[in-house]
C-alpha positions as CSV (number, residue, x, y, z in Angstrom):
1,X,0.0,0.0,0.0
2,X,1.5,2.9,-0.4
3,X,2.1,6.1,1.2
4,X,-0.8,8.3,-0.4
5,X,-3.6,5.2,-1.0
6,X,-2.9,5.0,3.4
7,X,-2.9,8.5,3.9
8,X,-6.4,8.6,2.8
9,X,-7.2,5.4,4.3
10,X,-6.7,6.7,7.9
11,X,-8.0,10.1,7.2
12,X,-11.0,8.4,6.7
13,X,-10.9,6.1,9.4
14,X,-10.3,8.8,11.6
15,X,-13.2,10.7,10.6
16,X,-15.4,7.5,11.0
17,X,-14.1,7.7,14.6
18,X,-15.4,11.2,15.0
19,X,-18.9,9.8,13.7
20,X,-18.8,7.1,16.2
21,X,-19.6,9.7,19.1
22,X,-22.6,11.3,17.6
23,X,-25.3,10.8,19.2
24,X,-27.8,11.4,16.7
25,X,-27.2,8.0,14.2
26,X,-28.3,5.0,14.8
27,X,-25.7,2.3,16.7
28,X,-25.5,0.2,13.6
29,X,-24.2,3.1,11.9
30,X,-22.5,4.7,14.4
31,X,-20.2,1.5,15.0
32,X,-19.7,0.9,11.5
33,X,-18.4,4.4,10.3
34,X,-14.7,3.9,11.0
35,X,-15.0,1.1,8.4
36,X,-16.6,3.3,6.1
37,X,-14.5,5.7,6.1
38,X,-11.4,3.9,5.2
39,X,-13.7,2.5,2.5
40,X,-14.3,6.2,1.6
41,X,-10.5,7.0,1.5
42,X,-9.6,4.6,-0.5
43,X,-12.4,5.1,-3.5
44,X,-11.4,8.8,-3.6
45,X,-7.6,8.1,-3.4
46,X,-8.3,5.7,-6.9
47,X,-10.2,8.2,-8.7
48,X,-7.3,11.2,-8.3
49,X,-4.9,8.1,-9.3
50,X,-7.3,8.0,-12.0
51,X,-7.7,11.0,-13.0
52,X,-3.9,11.6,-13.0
53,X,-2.8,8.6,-15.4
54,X,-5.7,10.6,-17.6
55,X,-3.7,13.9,-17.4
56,X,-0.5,12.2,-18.2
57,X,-2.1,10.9,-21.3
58,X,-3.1,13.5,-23.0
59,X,-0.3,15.2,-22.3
């Protein structure tokens, strides 16, 4: 993995963290958010990758 696909990874995480203490979702949710979030991380880390390989190709 490398340094910028785990960066986002644990950005995310950590914001699923955050989510984890509001009280306002249900528990399911709530408990499930740190997962998410990496999930989250890493979708958006492959789509810049993606749209830099683009940029390099037209180039």
């Amino acid at each position: 993995m490398g340094p910028t696909r785990l960066r986002y990874t644990m950005i995310g995480f950590i914001v699923g963290v955050v989510i984890v203490y509001l009280e306002a979702l249900p528990t399911g949710v709530r408990f499930a958010a740190p997962f998410y979030g990496a999930g989250l991380g890493l979708l958006i880390d492959n789509m810049i990758v993606r749209i830099k390989q683009k940029r390099g190709k037209d180039e």
